[in-house]
C-alpha positions in Angstrom: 0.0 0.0 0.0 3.1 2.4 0.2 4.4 5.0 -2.5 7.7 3.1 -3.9 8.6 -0.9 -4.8 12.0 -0.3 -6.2 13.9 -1.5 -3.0 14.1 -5.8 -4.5 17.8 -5.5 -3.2 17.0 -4.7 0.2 13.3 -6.0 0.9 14.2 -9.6 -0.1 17.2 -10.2 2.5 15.9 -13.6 4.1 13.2 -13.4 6.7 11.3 -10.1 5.4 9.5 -11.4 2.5 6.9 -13.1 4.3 6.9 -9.8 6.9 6.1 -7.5 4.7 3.2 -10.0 3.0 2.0 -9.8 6.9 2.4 -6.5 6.8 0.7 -5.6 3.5 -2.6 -7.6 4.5 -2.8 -6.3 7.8 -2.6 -2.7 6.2 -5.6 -3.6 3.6 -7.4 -5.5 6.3 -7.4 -2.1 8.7 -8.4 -0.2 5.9 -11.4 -2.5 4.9 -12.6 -2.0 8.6 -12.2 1.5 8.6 -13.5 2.0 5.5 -17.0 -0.5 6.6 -17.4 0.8 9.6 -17.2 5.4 8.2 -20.0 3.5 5.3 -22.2 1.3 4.1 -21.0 -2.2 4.7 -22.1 -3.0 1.1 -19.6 -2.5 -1.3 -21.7 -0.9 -4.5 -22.9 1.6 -2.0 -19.2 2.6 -0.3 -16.6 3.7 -3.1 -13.7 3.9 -0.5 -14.7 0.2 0.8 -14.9 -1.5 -2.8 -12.1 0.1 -3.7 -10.4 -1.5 -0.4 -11.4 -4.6 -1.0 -10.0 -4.4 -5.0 -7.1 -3.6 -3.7 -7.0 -6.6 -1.3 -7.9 -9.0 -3.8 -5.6 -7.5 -6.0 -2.6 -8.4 -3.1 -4.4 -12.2 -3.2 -5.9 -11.3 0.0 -8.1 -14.6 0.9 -11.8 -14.0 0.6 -12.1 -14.9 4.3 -9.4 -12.5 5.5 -11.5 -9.5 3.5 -15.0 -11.1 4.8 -13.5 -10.8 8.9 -12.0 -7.3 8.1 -16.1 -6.1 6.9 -16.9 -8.3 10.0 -14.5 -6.0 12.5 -16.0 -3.1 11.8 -19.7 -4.2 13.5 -17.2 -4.8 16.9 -15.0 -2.6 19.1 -17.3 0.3 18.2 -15.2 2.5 20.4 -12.0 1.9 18.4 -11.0 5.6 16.6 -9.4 5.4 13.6 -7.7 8.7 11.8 -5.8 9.5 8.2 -2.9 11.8 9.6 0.2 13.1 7.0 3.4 13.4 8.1 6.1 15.0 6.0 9.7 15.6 6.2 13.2 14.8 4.4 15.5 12.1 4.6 18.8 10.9 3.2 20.2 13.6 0.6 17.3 15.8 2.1 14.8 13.7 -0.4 11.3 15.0 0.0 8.9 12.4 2.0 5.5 12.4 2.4 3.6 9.6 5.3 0.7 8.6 5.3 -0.9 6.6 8.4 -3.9 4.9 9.6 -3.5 5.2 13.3 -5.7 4.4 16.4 -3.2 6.6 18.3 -1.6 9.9 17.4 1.0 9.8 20.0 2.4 6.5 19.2 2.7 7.0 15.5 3.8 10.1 15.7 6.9 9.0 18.1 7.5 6.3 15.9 7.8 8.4 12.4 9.7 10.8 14.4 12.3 8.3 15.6 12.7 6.5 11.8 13.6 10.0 10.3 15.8 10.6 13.2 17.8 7.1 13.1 18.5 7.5 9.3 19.3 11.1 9.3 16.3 13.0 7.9 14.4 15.2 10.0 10.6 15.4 10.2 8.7 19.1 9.6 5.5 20.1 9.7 2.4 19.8 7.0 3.6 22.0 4.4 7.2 21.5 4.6 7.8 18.9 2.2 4.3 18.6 -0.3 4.8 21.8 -1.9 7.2 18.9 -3.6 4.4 16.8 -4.9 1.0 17.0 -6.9 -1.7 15.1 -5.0 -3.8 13.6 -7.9 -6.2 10.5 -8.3 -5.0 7.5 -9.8 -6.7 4.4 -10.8 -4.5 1.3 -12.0 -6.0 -1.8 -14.0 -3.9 -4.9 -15.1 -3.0 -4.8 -18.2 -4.7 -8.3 -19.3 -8.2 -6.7 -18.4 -8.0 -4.3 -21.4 -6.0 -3.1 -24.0 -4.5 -0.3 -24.7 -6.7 1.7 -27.0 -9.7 0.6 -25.1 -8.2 1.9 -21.7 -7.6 5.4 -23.4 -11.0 5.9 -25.1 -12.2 4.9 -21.6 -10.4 7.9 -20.1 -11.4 10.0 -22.2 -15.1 9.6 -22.1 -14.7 8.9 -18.2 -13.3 12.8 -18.1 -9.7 11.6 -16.8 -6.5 13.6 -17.6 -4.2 11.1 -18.6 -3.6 7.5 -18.9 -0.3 6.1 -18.8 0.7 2.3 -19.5 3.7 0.1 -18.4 4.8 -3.4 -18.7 2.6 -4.6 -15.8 -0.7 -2.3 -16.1 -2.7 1.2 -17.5 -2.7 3.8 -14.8 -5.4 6.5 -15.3 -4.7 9.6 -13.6 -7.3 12.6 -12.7 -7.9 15.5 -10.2 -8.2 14.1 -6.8 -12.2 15.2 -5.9 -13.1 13.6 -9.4 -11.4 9.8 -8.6 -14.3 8.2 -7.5 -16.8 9.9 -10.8 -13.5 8.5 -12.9 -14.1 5.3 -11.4 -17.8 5.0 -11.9 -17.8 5.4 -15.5 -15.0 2.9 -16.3 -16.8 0.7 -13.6 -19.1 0.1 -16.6 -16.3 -1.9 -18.6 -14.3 -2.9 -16.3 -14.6 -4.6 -13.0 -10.9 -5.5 -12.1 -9.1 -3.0 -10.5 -5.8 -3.5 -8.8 -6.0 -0.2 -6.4 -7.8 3.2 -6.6 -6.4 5.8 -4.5 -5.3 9.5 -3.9 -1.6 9.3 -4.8 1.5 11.8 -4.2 3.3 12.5 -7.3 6.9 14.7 -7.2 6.8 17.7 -9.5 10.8 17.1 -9.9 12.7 13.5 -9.2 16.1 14.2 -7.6 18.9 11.3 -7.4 20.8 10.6 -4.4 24.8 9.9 -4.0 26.0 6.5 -4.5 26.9 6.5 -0.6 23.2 7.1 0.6 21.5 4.7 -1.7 21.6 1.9 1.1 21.0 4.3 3.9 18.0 5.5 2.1 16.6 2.1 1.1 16.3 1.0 4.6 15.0 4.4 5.5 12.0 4.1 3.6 11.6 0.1 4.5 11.8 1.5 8.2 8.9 3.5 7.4 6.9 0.6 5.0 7.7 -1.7 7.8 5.6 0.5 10.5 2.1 -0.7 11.0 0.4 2.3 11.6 2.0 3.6 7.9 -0.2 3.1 4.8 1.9 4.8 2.0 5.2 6.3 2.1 5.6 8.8 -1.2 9.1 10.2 -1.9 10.7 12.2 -4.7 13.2 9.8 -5.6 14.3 9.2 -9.4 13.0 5.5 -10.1 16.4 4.6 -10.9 18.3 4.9 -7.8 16.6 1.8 -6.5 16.0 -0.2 -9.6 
């Protein structure tokens, strides 16, 4: 659920593979309760629950993992969820941008403030580092569900600004309060989606030294690796980690 996957080198040291699949599921699973318990526990009826569970499905999230998350939400009734940002710069003063799911502020925020500080970076306040970034909406479909030409006539007549394609899948991108609109209309097509979100996209990429470019990887693992964090967007180049 977090902003970069370029880190192969440094995720797949034995013993984290399976933690970060752990990880990942208990991430969806706390947003498919969240999401249930703010809406409708029907997913036609709650945009930010379907599109939980698409994404969950899209992870190979078992049916009966999804089916218990929908179930939490009807329990622990007094169990506070909240989005909070958190934004900074790390290694090579790269621009960072957090985001959590948390059931307590204080924790999370000690926690966030104690990766930056271990690898170097220092955390600022909302502001600091997103005038960095363009917050837009993107919506990304596996490439075997549709072809190219169809996925861009789609985007058009769904009223989306672009639509990009890569080896892997079509990403459709469009101003953040029209995502879910976006959505609807392709929704007619299509009914695979591998995630739909608000994303954090760097208006420049900036490359870091040679001798930061481990320092940095486990920086932002560190950061994945928290429970309470759902994404983690930075303005790295692609390359550095590739």
């Amino acid at each position: 659920m977090a902003g970069h996957s370029h880190w192969a080198g440094i995720k797949h040291k034995k013993g984290r593979v399976d933690k970060l699949r752990s990880n990942l599921f208990s991430k969806l699973s706390r947003e498919i309760t969240v999401a249930a318990k703010l809406g409708d526990k029907d997913p036609d009826m709650n945009a930010r629950l379907r599109s939980a569970m698409q994404a969950a499905r899209s992870a190979n999230m078992p049916k009966e993992n999804i089916e218990r998350a929908i179930a939490k939400s009807s329990t622990n009734v007094n169990e506070k969820f909240e989005n909070l940002r958190y934004e900074g710069f790390g290694p090579d003063k790269i621009a960072v941008i957090v985001e959590t799911l948390t059931d307590n502020r204080n924790r999370t925020a000690s926690n966030i403030r104690t990766i930056f500080h271990k690898y170097g970076g220092t955390l600022g306040t909302l502001g600091s580092a997103s005038h960095n970034f363009n917050q837009i909406g993107t919506i990304k479909i596996d490439k075997k569900e549709v072809s190219e030409d169809e996925i861009f006539e789609l985007a058009i007549d769904s009223g989306a600004n672009e639509c990009l394609s890569n080896e892997k899948f079509h990403e459709i991108q469009c101003a953040k309060n029209e995502i879910y609109n976006v959505k609807k209309k392709i929704e007619k097509k299509i009914q695979n989606f591998i995630s739909t979100q608000l994303e954090w996209k760097p208006l420049n990429r900036v490359e870091i030294s040679q001798a930061k470019i481990e320092t940095t990887g486990e920086f932002i693992y560190a950061l994945e690796n928290d429970d309470d964090v759902q994404k983690v967007y930075t303005n790295l180049k692609d390359g550095n980690f590739l």
